[in-house]
N, CA, C and O atoms as a Tripos MOL2 file, in Angstrom:
@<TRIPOS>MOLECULE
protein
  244   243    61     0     0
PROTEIN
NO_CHARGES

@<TRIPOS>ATOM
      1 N          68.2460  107.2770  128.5960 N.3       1 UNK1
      2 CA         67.4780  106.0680  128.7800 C.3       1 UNK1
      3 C          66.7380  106.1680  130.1130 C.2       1 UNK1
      4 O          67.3440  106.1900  131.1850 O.2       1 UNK1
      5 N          65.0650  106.2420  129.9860 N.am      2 UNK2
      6 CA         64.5640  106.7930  131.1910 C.3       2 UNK2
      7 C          63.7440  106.0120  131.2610 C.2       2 UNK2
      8 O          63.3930  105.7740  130.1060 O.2       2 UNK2
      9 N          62.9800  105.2130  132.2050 N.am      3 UNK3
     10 CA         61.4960  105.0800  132.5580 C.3       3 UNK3
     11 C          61.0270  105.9420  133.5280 C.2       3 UNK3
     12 O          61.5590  106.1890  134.6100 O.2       3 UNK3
     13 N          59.6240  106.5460  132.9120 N.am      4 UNK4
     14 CA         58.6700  107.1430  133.8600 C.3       4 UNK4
     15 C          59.9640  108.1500  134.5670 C.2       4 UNK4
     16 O          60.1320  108.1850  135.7860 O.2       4 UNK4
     17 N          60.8340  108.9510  133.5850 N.am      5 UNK5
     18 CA         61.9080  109.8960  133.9250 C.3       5 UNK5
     19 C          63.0130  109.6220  134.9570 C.2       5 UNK5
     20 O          63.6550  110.5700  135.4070 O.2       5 UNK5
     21 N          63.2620  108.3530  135.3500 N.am      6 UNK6
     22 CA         64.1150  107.6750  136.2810 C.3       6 UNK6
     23 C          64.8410  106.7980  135.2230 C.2       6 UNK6
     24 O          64.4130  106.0250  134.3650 O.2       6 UNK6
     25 N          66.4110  107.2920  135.6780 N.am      7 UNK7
     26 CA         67.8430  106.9850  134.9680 C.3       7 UNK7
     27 C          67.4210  104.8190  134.8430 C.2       7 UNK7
     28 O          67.2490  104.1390  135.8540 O.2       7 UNK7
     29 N          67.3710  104.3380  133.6270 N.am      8 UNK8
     30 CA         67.4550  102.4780  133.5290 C.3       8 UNK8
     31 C          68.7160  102.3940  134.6930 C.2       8 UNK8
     32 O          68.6050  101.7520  135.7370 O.2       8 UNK8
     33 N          69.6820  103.0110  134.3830 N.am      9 UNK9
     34 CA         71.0780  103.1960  135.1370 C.3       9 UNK9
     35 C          70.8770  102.7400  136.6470 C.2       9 UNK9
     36 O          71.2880  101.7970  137.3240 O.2       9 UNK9
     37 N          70.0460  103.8520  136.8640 N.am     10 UNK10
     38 CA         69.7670  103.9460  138.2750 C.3      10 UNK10
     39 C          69.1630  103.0400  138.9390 C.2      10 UNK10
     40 O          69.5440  102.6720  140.0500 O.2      10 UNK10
     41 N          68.1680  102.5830  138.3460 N.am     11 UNK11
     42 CA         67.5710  101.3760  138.4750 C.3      11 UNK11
     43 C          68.0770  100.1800  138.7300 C.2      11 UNK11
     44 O          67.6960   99.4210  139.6220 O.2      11 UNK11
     45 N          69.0470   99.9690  137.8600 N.am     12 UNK12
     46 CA         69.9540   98.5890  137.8890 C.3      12 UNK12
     47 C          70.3690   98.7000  139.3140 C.2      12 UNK12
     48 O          70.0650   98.0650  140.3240 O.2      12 UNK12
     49 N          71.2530   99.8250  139.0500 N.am     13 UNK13
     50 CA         72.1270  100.2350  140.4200 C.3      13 UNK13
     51 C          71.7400   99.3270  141.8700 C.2      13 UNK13
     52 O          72.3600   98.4860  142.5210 O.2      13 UNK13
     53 N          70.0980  100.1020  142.0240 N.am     14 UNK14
     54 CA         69.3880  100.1140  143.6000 C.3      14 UNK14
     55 C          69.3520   98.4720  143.3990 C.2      14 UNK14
     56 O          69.8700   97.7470  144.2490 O.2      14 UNK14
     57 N          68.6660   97.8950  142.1420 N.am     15 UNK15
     58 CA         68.2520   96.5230  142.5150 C.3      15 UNK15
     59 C          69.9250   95.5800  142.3080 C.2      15 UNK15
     60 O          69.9000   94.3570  142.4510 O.2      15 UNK15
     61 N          71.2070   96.2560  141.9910 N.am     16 UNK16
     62 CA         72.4720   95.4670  142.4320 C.3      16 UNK16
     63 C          72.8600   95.5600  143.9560 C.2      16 UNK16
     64 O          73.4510   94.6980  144.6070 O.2      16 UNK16
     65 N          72.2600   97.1750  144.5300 N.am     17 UNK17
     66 CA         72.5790   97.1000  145.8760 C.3      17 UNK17
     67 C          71.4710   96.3960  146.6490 C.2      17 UNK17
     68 O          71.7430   96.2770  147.8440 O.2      17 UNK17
     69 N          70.4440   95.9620  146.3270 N.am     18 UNK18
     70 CA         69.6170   95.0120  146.9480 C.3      18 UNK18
     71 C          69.7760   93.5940  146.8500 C.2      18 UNK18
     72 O          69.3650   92.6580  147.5350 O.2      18 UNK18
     73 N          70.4060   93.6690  145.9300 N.am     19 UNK19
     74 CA         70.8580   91.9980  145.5440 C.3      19 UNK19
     75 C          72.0890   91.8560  146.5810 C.2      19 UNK19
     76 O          72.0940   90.8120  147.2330 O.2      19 UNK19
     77 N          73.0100   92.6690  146.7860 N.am     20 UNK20
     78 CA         73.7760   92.1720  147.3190 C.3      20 UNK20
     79 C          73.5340   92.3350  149.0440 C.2      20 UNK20
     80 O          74.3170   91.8360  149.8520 O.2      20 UNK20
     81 N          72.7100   92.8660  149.3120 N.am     21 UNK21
     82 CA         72.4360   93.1340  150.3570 C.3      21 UNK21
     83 C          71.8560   91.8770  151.4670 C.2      21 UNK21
     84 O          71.7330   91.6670  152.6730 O.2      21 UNK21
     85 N          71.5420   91.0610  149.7790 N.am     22 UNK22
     86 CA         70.2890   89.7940  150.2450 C.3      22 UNK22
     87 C          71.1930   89.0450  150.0040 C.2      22 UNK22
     88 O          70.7670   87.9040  150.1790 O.2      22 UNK22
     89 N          72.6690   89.0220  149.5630 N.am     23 UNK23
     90 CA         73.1990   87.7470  148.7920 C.3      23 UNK23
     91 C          74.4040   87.4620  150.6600 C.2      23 UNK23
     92 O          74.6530   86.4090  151.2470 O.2      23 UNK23
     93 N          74.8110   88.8510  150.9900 N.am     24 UNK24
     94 CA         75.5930   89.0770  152.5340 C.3      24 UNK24
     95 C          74.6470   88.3850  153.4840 C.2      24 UNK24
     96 O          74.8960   87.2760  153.9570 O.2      24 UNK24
     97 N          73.6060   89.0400  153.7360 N.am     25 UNK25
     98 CA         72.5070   88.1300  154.8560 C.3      25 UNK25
     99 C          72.5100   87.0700  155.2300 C.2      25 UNK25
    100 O          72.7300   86.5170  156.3080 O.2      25 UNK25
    101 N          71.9870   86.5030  153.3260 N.am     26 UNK26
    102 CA         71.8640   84.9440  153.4970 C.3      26 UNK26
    103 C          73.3270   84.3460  153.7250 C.2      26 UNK26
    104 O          73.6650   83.4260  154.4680 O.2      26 UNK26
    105 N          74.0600   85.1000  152.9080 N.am     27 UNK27
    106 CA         75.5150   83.9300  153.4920 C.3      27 UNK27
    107 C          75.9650   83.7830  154.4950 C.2      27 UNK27
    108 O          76.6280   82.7990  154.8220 O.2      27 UNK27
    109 N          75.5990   85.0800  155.4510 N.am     28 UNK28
    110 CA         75.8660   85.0690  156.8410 C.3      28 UNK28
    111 C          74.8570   84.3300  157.7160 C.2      28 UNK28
    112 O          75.0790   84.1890  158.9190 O.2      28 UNK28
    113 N          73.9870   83.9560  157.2610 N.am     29 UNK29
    114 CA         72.9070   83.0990  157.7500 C.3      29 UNK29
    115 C          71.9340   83.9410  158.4320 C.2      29 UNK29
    116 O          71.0050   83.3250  158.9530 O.2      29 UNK29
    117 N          71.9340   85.3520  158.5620 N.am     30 UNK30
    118 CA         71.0340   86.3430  159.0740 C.3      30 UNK30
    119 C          69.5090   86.0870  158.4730 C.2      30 UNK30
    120 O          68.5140   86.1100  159.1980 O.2      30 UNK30
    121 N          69.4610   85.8040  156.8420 N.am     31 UNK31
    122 CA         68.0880   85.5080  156.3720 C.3      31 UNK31
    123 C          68.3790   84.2240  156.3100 C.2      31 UNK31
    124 O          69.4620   84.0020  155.7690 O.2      31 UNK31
    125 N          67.6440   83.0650  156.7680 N.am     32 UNK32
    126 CA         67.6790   81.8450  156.2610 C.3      32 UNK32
    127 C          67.2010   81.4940  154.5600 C.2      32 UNK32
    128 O          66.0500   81.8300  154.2780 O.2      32 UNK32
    129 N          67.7240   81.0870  153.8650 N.am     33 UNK33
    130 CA         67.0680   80.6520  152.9470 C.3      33 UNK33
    131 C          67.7610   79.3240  152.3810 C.2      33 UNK33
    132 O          68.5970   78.8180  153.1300 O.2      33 UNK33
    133 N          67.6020   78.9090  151.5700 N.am     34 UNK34
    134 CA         68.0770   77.5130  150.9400 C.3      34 UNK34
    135 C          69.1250   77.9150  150.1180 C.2      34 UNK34
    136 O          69.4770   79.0800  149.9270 O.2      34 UNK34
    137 N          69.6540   76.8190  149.5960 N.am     35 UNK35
    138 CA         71.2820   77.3860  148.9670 C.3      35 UNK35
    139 C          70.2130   77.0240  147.5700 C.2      35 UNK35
    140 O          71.2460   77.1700  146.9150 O.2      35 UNK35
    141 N          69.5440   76.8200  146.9130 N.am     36 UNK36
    142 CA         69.2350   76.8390  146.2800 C.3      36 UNK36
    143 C          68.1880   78.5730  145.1340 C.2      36 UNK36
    144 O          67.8890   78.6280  143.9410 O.2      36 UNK36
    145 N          67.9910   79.5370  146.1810 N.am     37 UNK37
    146 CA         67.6290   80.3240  146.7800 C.3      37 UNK37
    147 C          68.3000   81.3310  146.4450 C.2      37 UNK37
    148 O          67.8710   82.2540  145.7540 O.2      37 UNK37
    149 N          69.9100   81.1950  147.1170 N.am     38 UNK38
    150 CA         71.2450   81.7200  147.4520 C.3      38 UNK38
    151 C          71.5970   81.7990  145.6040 C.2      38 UNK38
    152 O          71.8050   82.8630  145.0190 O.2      38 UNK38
    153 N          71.5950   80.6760  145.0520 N.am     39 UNK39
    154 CA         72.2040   80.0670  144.1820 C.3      39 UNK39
    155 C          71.5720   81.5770  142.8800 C.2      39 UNK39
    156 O          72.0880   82.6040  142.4390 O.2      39 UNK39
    157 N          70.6610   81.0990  142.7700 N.am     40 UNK40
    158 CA         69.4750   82.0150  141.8350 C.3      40 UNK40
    159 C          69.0260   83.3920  142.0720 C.2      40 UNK40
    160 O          68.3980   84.0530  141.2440 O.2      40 UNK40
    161 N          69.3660   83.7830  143.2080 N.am     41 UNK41
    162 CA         69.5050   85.5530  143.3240 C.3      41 UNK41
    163 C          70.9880   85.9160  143.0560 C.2      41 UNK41
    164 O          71.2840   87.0900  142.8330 O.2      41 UNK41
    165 N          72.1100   84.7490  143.0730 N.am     42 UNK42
    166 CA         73.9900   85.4670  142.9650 C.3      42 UNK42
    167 C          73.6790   85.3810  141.5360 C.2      42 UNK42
    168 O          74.4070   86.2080  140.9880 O.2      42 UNK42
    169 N          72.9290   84.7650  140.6340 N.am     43 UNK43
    170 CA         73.1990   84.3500  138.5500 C.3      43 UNK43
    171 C          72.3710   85.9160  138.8150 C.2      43 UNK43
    172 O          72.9100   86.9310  138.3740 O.2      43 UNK43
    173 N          71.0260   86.0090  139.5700 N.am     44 UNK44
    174 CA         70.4550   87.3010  139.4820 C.3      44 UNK44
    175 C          71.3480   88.4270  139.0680 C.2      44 UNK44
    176 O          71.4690   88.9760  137.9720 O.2      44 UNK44
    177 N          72.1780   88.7180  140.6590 N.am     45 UNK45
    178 CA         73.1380   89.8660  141.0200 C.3      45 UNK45
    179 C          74.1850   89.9950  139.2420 C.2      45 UNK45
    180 O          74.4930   91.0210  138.6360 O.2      45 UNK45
    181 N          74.4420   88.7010  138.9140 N.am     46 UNK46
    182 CA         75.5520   88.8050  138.0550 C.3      46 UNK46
    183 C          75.3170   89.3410  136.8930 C.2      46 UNK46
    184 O          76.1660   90.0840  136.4010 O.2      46 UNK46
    185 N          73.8380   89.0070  136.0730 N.am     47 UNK47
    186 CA         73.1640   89.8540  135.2950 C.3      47 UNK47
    187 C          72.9010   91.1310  135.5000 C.2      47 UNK47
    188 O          73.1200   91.9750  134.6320 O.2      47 UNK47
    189 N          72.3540   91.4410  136.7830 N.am     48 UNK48
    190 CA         72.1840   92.7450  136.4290 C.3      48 UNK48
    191 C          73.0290   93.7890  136.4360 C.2      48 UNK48
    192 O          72.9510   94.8980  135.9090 O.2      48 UNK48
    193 N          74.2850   93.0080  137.4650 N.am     49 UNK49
    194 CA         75.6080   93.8590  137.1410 C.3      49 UNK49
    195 C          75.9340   94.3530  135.6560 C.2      49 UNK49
    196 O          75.9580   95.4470  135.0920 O.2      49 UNK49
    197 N          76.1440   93.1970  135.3380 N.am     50 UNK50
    198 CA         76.8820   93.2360  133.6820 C.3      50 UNK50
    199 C          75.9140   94.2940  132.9570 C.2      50 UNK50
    200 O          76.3100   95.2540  132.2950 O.2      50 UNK50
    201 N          74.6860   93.9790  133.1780 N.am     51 UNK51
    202 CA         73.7010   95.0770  132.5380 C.3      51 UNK51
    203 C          73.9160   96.6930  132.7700 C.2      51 UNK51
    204 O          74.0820   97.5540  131.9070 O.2      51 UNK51
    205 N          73.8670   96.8310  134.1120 N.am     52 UNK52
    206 CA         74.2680   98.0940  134.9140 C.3      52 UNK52
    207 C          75.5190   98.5310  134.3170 C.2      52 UNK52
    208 O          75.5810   99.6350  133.7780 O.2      52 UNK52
    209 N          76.7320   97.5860  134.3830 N.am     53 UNK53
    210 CA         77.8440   98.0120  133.8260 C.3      53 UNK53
    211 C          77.3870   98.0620  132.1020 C.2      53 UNK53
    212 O          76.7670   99.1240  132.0520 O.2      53 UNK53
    213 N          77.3820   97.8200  131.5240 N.am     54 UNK54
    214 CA         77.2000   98.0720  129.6980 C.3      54 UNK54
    215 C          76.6340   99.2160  129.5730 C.2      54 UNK54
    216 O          77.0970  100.1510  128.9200 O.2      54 UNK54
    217 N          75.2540   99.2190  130.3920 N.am     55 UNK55
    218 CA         74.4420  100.5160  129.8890 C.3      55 UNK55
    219 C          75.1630  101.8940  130.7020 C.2      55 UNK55
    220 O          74.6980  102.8700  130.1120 O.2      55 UNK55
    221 N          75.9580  102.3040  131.6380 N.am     56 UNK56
    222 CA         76.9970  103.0370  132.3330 C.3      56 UNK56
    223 C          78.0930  103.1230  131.3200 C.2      56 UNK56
    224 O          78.4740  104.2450  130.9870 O.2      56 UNK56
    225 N          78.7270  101.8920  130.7110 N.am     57 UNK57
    226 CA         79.4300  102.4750  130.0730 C.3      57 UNK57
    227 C          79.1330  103.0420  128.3070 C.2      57 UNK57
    228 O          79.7160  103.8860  127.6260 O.2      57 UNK57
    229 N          78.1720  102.2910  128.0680 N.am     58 UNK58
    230 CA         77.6480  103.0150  126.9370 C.3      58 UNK58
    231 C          76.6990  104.0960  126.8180 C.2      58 UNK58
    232 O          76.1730  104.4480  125.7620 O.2      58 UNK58
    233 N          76.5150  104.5850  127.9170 N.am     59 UNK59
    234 CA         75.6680  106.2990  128.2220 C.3      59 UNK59
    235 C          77.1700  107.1890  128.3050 C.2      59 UNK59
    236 O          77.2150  108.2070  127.6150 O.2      59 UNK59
    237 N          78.3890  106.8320  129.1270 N.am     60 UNK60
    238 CA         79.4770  107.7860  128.9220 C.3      60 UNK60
    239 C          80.0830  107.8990  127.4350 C.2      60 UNK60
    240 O          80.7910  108.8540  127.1170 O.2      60 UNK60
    241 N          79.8790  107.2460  126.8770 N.am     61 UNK61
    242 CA         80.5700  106.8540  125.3640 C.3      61 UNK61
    243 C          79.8280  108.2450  124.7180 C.2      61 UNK61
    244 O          79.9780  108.5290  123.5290 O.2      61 UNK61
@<TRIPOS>BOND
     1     1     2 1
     2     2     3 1
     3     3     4 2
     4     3     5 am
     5     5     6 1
     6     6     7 1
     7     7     8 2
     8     7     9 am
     9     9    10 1
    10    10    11 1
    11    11    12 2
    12    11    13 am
    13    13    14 1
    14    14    15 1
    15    15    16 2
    16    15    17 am
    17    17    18 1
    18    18    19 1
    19    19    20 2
    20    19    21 am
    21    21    22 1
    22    22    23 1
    23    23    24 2
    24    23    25 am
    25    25    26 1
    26    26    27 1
    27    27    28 2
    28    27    29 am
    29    29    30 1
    30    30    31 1
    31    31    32 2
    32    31    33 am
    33    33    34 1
    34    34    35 1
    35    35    36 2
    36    35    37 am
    37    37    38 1
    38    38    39 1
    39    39    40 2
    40    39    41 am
    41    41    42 1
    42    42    43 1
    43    43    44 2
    44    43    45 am
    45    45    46 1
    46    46    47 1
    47    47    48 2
    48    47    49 am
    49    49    50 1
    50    50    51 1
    51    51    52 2
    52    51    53 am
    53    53    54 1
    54    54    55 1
    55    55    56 2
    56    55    57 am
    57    57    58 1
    58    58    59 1
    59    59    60 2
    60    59    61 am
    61    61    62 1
    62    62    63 1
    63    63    64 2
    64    63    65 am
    65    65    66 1
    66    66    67 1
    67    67    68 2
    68    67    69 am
    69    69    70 1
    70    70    71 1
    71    71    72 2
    72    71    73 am
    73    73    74 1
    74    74    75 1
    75    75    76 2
    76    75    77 am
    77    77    78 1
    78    78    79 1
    79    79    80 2
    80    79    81 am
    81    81    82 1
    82    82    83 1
    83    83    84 2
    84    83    85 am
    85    85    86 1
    86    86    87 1
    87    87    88 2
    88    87    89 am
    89    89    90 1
    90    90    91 1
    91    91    92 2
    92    91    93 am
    93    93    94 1
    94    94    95 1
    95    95    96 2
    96    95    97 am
    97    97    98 1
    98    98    99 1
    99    99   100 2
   100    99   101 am
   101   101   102 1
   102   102   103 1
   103   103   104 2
   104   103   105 am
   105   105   106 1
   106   106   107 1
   107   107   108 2
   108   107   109 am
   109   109   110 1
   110   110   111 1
   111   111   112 2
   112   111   113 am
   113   113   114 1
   114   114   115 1
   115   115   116 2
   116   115   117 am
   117   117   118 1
   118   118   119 1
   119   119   120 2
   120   119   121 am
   121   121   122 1
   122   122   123 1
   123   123   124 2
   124   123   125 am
   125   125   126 1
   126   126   127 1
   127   127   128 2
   128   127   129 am
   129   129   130 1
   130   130   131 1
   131   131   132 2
   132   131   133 am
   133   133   134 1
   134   134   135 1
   135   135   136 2
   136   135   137 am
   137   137   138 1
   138   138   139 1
   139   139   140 2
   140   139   141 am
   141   141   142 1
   142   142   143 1
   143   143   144 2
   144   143   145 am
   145   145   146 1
   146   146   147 1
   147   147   148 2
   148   147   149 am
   149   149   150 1
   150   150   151 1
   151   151   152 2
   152   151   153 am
   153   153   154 1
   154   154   155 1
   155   155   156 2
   156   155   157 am
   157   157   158 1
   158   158   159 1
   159   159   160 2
   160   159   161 am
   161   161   162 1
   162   162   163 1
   163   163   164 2
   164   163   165 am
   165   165   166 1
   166   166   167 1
   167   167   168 2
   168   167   169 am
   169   169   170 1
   170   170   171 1
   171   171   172 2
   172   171   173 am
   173   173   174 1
   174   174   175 1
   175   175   176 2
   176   175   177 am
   177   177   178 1
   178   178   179 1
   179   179   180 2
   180   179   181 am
   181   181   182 1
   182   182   183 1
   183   183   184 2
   184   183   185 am
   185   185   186 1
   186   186   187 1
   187   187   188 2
   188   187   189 am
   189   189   190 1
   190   190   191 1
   191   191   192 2
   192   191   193 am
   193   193   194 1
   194   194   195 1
   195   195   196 2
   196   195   197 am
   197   197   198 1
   198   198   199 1
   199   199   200 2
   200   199   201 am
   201   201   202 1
   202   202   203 1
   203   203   204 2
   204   203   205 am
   205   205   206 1
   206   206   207 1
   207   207   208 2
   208   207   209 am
   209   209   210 1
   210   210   211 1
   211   211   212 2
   212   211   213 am
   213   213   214 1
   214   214   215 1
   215   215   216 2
   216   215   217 am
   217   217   218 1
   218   218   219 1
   219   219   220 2
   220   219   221 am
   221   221   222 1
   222   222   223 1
   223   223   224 2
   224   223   225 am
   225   225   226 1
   226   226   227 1
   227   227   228 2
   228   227   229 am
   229   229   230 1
   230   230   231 1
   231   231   232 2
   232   231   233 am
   233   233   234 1
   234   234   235 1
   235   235   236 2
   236   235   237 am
   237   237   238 1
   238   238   239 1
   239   239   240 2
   240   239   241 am
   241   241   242 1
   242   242   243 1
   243   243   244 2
@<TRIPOS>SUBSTRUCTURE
     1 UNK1         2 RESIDUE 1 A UNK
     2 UNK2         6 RESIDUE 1 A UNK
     3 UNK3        10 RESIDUE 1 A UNK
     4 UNK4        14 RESIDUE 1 A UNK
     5 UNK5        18 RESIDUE 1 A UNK
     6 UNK6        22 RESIDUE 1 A UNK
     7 UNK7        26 RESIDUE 1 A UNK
     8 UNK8        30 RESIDUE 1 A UNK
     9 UNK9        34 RESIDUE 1 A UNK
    10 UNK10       38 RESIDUE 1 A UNK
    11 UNK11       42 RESIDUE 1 A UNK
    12 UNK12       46 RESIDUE 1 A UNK
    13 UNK13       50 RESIDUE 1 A UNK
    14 UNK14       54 RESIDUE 1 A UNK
    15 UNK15       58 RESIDUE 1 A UNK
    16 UNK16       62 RESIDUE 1 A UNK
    17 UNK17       66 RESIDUE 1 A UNK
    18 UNK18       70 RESIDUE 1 A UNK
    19 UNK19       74 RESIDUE 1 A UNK
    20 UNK20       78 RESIDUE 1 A UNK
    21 UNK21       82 RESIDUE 1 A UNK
    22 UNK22       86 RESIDUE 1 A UNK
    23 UNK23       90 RESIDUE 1 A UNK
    24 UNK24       94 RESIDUE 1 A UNK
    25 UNK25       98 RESIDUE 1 A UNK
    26 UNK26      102 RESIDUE 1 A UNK
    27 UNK27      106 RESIDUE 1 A UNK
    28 UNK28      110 RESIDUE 1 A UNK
    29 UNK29      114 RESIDUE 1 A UNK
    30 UNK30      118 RESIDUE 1 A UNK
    31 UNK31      122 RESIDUE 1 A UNK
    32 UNK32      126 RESIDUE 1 A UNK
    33 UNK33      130 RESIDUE 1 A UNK
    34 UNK34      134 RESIDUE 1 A UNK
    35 UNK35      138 RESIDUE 1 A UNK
    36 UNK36      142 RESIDUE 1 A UNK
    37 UNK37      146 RESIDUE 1 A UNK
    38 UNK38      150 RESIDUE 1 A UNK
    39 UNK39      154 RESIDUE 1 A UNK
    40 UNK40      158 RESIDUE 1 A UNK
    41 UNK41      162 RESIDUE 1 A UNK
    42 UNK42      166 RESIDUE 1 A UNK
    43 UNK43      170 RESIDUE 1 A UNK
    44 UNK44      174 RESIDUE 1 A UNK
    45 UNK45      178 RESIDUE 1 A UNK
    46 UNK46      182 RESIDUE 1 A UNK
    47 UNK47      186 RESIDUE 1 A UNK
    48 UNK48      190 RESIDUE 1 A UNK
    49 UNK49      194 RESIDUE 1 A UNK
    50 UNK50      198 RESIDUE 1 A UNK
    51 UNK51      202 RESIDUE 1 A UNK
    52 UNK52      206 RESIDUE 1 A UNK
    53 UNK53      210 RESIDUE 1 A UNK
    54 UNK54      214 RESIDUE 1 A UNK
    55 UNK55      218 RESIDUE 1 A UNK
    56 UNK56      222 RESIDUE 1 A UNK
    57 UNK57      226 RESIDUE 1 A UNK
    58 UNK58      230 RESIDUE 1 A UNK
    59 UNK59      234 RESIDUE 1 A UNK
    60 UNK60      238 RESIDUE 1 A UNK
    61 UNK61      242 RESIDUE 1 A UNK
């Protein structure tokens, strides 16, 4: 499963480690943003986990 020859996998991956990268910041108050903000990038993070995880475990299968 590739776009433009780059792993979907991989993809998920970078944008779960960016999500969480932004989800630490803001909670630490380093990025200001609104809890509203906060609220709608963590439902983000949680999708694309679950995604990341399914398609990981159904490429080892």
């Amino acid at each position: 499963m590739n776009i433009g020859g780059i792993s979907i996998i991989l993809i998920l991956g970078v944008c779960n480690l960016l999500l969480v990268f932004f989800q630490v910041l803001s909670g630490l108050r380093i990025i200001k943003v609104s809890p509203k903000v906060h609220k709608k990038t963590g439902i983000a993070l949680v999708v694309f986990t679950l995604a990341h995880g399914f398609l990981a475990s159904f490429a080892n299968s």
